[in-house]
Phi, psi and omega in degrees: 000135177275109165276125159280019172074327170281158179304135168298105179005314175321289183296313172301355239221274170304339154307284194317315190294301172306327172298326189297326193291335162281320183308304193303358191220043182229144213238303156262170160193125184214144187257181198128174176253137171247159181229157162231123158194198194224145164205169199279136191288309186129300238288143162277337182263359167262181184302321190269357157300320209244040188159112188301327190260019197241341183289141178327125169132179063239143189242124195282099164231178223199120181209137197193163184272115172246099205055008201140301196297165163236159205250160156236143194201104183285131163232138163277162203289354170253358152272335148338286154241032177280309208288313153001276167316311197296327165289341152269027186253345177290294188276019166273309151321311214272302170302281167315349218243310175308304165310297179307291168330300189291269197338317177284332160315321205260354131268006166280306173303323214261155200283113192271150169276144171280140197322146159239000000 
């Protein structure tokens, strides 16, 4: 039997097959950036005017895209880290989606043996 060095249908087909099942087992998944940070009250009479390391927070914020648009969002800390995940589970997706593209190129491409 001749081998071309490339994967069979089989194999790619079950490669493939594999990628959906991790996408698929994935629960959130969403993009944007998250940021933490502290700030200052305004008051002239608290702590955090006058001392850099006494300012307020740290406060969990969420910036995305919305219709176009770009979003701001204060998250509390167990939303925090839901969007977290959820944003390595997008670039995870993202990743796999990429594989997922080659693998199916490498079966588009390979050479059907002929019909008799």
């Amino acid at each position: 039997m001749k081998t071309t060095g490339k994967p069979s249908t089989r194999r790619l087909r079950q490669r493939t097959a594999k990628l959906r099942r991790r996408i698929s087992a994935m629960d959130y998944a969403c993009s944007g950036t998250l940021h933490s940070r502290t700030k200052t009250c305004g008051q002239a009479a608290c702590r955090c005017a006058t001392d850099p390391t006494a300012r307020h927070g740290p406060y969990h914020e969420w910036s995305h895209r919305k219709d176009g648009r770009l979003v701001h969002s204060t998250l509390a800390p167990a939303q925090f880290s839901l969007v977290q995940r959820a944003i390595a589970n997008r670039r995870e997706i993202e990743r796999l989606l990429a594989l997922w593209e080659e693998e199916s190129t490498l079966e588009i491409l390979q050479p059907k043996p002929p019909t008799p």
